[in-house]
VMD Tcl script that draws the C-alpha trace (Angstrom):
set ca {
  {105.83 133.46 137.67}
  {107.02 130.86 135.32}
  {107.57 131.43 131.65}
  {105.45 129.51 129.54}
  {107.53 127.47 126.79}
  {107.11 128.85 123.51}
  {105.56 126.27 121.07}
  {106.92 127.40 118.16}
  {110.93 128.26 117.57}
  {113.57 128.18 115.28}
  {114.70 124.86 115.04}
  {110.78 123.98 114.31}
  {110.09 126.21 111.61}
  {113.10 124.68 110.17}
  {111.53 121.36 110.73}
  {108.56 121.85 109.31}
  {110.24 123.71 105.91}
  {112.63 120.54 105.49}
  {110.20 117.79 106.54}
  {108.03 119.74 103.85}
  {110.05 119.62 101.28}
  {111.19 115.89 101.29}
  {107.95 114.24 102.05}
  {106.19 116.27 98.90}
  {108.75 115.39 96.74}
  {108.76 111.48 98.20}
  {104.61 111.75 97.83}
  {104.73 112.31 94.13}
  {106.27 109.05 93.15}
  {102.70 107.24 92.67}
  {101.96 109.79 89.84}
  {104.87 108.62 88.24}
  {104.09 105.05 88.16}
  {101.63 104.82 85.11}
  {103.59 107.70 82.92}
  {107.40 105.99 83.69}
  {105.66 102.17 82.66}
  {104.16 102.89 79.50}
  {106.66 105.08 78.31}
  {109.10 101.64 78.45}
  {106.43 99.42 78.53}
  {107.38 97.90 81.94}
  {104.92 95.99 83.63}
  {103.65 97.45 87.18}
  {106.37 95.46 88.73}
  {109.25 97.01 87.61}
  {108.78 100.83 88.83}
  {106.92 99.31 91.89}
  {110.43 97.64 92.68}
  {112.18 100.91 91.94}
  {109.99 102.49 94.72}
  {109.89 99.54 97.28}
  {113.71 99.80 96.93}
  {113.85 103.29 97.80}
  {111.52 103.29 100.74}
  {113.76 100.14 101.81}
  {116.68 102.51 101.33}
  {115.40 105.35 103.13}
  {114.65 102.70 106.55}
  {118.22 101.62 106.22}
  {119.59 105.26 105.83}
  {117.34 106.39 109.06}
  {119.70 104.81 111.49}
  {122.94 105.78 110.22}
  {121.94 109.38 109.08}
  {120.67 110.03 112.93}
  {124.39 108.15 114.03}
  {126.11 110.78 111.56}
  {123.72 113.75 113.13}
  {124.44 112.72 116.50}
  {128.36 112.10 115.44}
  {129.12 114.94 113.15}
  {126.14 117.31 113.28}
  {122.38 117.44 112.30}
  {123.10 120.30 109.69}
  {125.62 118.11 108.29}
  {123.38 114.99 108.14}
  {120.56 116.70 106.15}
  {123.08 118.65 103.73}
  {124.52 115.00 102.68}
  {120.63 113.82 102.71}
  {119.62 116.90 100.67}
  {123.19 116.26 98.22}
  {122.20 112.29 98.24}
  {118.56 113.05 97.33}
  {118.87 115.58 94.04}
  {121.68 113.39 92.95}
  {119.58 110.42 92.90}
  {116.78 112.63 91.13}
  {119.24 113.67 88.81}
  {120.70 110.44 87.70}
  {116.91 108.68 87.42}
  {115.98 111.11 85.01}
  {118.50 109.72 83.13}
  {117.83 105.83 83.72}
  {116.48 103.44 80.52}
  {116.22 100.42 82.23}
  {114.26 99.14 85.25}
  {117.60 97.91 87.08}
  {118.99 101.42 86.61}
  {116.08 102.98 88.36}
  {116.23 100.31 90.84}
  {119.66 101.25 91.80}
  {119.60 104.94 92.05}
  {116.37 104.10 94.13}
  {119.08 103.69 96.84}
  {120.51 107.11 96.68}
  {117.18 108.38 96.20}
  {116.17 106.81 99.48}
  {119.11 107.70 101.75}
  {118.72 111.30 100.71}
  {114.79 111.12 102.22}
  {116.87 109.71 105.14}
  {118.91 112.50 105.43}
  {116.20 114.75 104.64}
  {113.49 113.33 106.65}
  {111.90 112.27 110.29}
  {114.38 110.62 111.75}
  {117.47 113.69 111.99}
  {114.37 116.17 111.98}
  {112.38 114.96 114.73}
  {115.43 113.87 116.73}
  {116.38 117.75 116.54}
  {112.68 119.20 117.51}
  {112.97 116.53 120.18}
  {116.01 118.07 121.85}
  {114.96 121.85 121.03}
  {111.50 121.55 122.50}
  {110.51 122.11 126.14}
  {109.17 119.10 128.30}
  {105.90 120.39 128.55}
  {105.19 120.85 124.55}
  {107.61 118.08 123.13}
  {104.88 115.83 121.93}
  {102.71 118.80 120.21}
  {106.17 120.19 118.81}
  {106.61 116.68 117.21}
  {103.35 116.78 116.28}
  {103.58 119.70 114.82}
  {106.83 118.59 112.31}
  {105.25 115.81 111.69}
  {102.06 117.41 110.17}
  {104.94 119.13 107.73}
  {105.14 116.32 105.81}
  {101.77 116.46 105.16}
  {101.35 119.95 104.03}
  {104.01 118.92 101.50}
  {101.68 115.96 100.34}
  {98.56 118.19 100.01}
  {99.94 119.50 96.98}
  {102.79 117.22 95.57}
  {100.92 114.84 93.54}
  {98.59 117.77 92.28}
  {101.79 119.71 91.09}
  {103.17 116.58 89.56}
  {100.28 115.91 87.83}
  {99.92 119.28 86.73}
  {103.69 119.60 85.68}
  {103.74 116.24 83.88}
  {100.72 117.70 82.04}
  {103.02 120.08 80.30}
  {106.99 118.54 80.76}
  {108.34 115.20 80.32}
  {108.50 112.79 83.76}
  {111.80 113.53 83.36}
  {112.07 117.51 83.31}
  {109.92 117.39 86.88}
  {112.89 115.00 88.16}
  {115.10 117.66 87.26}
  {112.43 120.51 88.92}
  {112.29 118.08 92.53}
  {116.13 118.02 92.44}
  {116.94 121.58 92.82}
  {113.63 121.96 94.69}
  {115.43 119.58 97.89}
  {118.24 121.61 97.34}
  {116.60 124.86 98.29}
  {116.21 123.26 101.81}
  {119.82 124.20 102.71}
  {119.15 128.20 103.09}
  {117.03 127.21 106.45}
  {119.86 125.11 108.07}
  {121.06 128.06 110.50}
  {117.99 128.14 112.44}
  {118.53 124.44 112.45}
  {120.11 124.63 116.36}
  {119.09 122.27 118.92}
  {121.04 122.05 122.85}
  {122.38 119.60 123.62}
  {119.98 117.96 126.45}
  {121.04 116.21 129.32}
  {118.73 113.09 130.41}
  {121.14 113.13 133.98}
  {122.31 109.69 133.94}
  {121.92 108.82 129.83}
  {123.82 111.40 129.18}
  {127.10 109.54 130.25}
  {125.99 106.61 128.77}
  {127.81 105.54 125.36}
  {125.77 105.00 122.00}
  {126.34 100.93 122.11}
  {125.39 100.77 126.11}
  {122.56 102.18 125.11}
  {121.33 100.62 121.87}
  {122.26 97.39 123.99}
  {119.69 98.68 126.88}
  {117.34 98.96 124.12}
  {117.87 95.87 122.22}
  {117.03 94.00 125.28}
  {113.79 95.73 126.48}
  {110.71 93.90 124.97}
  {109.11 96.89 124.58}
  {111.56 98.61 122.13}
  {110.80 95.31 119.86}
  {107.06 95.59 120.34}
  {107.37 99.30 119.13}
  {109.85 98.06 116.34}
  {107.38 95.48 115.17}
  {104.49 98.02 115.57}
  {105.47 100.41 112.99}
  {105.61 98.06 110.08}
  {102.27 98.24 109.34}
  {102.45 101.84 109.12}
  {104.91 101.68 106.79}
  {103.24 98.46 104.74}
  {99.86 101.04 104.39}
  {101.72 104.17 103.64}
  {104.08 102.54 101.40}
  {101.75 101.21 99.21}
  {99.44 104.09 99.26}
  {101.76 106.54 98.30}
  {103.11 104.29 95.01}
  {99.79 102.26 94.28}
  {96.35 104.23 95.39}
  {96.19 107.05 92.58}
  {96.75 103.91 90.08}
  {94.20 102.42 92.03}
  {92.03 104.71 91.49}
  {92.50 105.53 87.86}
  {91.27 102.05 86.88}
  {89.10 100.62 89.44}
  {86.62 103.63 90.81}
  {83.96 104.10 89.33}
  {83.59 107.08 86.72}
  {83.13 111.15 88.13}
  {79.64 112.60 86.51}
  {80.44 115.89 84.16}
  {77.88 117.38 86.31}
  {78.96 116.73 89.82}
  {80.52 118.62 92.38}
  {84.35 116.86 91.65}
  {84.23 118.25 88.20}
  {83.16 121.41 88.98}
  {86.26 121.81 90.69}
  {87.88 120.19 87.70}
  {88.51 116.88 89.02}
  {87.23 115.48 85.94}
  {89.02 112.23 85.43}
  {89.55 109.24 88.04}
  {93.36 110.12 87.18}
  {93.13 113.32 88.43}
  {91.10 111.48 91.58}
  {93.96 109.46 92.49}
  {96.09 112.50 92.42}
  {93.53 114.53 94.33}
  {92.92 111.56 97.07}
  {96.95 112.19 98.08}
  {96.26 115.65 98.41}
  {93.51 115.00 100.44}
  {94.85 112.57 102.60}
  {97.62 114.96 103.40}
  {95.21 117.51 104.13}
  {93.38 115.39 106.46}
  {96.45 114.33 108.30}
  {97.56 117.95 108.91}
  {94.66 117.77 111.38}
  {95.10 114.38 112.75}
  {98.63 114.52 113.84}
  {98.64 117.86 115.40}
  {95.78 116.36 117.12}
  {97.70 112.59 117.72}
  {100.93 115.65 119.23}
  {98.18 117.02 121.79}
  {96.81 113.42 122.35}
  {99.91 112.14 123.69}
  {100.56 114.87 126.01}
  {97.36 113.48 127.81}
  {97.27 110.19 127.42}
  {99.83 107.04 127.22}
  {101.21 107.36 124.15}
  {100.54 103.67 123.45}
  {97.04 103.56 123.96}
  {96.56 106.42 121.17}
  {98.61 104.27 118.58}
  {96.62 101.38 118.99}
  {93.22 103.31 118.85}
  {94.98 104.77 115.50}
  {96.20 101.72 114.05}
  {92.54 100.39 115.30}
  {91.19 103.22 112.91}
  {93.32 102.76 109.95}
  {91.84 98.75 109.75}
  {88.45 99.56 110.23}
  {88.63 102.40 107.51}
  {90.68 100.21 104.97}
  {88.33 97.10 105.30}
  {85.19 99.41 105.00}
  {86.72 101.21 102.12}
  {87.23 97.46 100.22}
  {83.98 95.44 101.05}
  {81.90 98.72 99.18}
  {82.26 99.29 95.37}
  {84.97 101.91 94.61}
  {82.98 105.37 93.58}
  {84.48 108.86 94.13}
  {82.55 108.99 97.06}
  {84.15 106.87 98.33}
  {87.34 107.59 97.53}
  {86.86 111.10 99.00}
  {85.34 109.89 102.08}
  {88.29 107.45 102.85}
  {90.77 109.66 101.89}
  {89.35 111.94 104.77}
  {88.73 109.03 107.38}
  {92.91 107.44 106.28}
  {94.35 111.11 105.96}
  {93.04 111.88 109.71}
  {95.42 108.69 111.46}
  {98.51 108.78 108.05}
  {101.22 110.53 109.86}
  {99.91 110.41 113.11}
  {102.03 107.67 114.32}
  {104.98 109.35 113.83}
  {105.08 111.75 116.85}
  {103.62 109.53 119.29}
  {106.20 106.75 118.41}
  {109.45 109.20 118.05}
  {107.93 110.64 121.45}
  {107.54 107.43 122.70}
  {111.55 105.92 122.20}
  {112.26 109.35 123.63}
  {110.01 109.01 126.59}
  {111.35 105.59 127.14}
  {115.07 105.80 126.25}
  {115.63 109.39 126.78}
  {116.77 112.14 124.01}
  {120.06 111.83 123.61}
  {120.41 109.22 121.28}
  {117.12 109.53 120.10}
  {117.59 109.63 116.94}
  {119.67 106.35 116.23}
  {117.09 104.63 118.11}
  {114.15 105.79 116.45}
  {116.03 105.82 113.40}
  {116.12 101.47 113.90}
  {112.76 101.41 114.94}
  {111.61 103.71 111.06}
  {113.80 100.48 109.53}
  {110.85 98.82 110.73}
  {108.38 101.12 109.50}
  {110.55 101.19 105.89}
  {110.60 97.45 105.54}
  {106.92 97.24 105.60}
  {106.91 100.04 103.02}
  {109.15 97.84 100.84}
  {106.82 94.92 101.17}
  {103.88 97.10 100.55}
  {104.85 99.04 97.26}
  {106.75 95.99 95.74}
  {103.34 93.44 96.67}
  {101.55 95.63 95.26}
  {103.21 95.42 91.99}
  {103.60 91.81 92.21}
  {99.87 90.63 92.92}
  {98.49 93.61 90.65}
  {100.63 91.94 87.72}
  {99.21 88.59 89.28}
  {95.97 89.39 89.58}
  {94.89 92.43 87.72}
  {93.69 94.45 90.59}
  {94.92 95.50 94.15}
  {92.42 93.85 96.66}
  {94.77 90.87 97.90}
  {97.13 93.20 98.94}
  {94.97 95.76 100.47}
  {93.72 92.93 102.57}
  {96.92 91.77 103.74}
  {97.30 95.61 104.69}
  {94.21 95.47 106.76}
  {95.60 92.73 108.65}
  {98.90 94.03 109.31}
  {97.12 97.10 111.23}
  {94.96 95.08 113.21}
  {97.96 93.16 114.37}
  {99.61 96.60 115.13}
  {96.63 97.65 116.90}
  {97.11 94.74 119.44}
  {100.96 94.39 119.68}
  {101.56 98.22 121.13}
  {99.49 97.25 124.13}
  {101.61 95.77 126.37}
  {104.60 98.23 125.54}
  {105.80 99.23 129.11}
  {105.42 103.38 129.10}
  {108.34 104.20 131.37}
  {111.34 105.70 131.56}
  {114.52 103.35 131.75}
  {117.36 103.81 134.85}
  {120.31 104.06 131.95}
  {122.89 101.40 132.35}
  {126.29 101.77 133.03}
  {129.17 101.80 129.56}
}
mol new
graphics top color blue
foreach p $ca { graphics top sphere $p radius 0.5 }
foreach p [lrange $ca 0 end-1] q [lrange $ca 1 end] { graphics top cylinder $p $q radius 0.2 }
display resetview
């Protein structure tokens, strides 16, 4: 009788403590935005810019942090990612001006890189079993969002009591901690038959080519537009445009007592939700084509954001799209790492996905630096939420005719 494949192993628990890690740090950075502004008296722009800049940084740093993991090692990849990431933590805490946070942005960015889906999932990938690769994705995946259930919580709580740039210094060595699970971090080295032979540029080339591997690439922006701006822009959002919590309802009872510590909350939340949604987006995949579940999420995510604009902004609201978003946040992730592997096979996986999260990144960039730009416009967020609602319906529609089959490698 066949052994069953185990769904959970070392290189995954790994996974899920790293992708942990980076994401809740990388989560918090909304929280910051009002504190960091009116301490210098920026307008919204400026620390908006700082975080489009490092979500631009971390799309750039995907692909060659997954080239370094698949040149040098993956334990060596996320130790410079964890190094890059608590220097650039460091050094911000430091920063006076809005260029100088700008900058170190970058090495804030390429330490997520190192830190984050791209090296991680491309090591899961390899470790898992045919049979449970999708769920083991999903699985890592839902990491990041048990980190987000209770970053911006903890930052608000710790900016409560320490300066914004104290809890800088408290993130830093928190990334750092990551290194003491790197052991278990052990993958084999899978052979796809043929693609195995096959050097990194024939292959990126065989990519580059296929019209689906652009269609995916174009996909994920959106993803990244929604998330992007979410993560830096919706608990300021929701500090000044929901309406206010009653002293005697159930969110204060639980001490949510301000629409500050709503907005905090609603990241928490979101993550919560997602925990759910992409283990459940893992199991989906292993059933279904993978691209047919990404454009029913992506399908979700408009219909959720449009609904959540056309009503007046209450904490009902708020809580009830926080659920509805949190569910289909992260649950992209594993059906479109599993979906370049699927297609292109494992063994540069994580170069190629690592070009197709550049996509995902530069829509982040748009999406955290618009929304600076049009809230310092315009006083409020709705243009840009809009233009997020239409970026997911086109994502909806443009994964559809993505050809879900494995490619005949070509020769070097």
């Amino acid at each position: 009788m066949q052994k069953r494949a185990q769904i959970l192993f070392p290189a995954l628990i790994a996974g899920i403590i790293v992708l942990m890690v980076s994401n809740a740090i990388r989560s918090s950075f909304g929280v910051f935005q009002i504190p960091i502004a009116d301490e210098f008296g920026w307008p919204r722009a400026d620390f908006s810019f700082a975080i489009a800049v490092q979500n631009l940084a971390w799309g750039i740093g995907a692909p060659i942090f997954g080239a370094i993991a698949e040149r040098f090692g993956d334990r060596k990849a996320i130790v410079l990612g964890a190094i890059c990431y608590a220097a650039g933590l460091v050094l911000s805490a430091y920063a006076m001006t809005p260029g100088q946070h700008q900058l170190l942005e970058i090495l804030v960015g390429f330490g997520i890189a190192g830190t984050g889906f791209g090296v991680v999932l491309a090591v899961v990938g390899r470790a898992a079993s045919d049979e449970n690769r999708s769920l083991s994705l999903g699985i890592a995946s839902a990491a990041g969002s048990l980190g987000q259930v209770f970053s911006a919580p903890v930052a608000e709580i710790l900016l409560g009591i320490l300066p914004w740039q104290i809890v800088f210094m408290i993130f830093a060595a928190a990334i750092l901690t990551v290194i003491a699970v790197l052991p278990l971090m052990r993958a084999p080295e899978r052979s796809d038959g043929p693609v195995a032979e096959v050097s990194m540029g024939a292959a990126l080339r065989q990519a580059f080519r296929d019209p689906s591997f652009t269609l995916i690439f174009l996909g994920f922006f959106s993803c990244g537009y929604q998330l992007g701006f979410m993560v830096a822009h919706f608990p300021a959002m929701v500090t000044e445009m929901c309406g206010p919590i009653s002293p005697s309802g159930p969110l204060a009872a639980i001490g949510i007592s301000s629409t500050s510590a709503l907005g905090a909350a609603a990241i928490s939340l979101i993550g919560l939700a997602n925990i759910a949604g992409t283990l459940t987006a893992g199991w989906l995949g292993k059933i279904f084509p993978k691209k047919y579940v990404l454009a029913a999420i992506y399908t979700g995510r408009t219909l959720f954001a449009a609904m959540f604009i056309l009503f007046p902004i209450t904490p009902l609201t708020v809580v009830l799209f926080s659920i509805g978003m949190g569910s289909l946040w992260l649950a992209t992730v594993p059906l479109t790492s599993g979906l370049v592997g699927h297609i292109y096979g494992l063994r540069y996986m994580g170069t190629l996905y690592g070009i197709v999260f550049l996509s995902h990144q530069i829509g982040s960039f748009m999406g955290v630096w618009l929304g600076g730009r049009l809230y310092d416009a315009y006083g409020d967020y709705t243009l840009v939420w809009w233009i997020g609602v239409a970026v997911g319906a086109f994502s909806a529609i443009v994964h559809l005719p993505v050809r879900e089959r494995r490619m005949t490698p070509l020769p070097a």
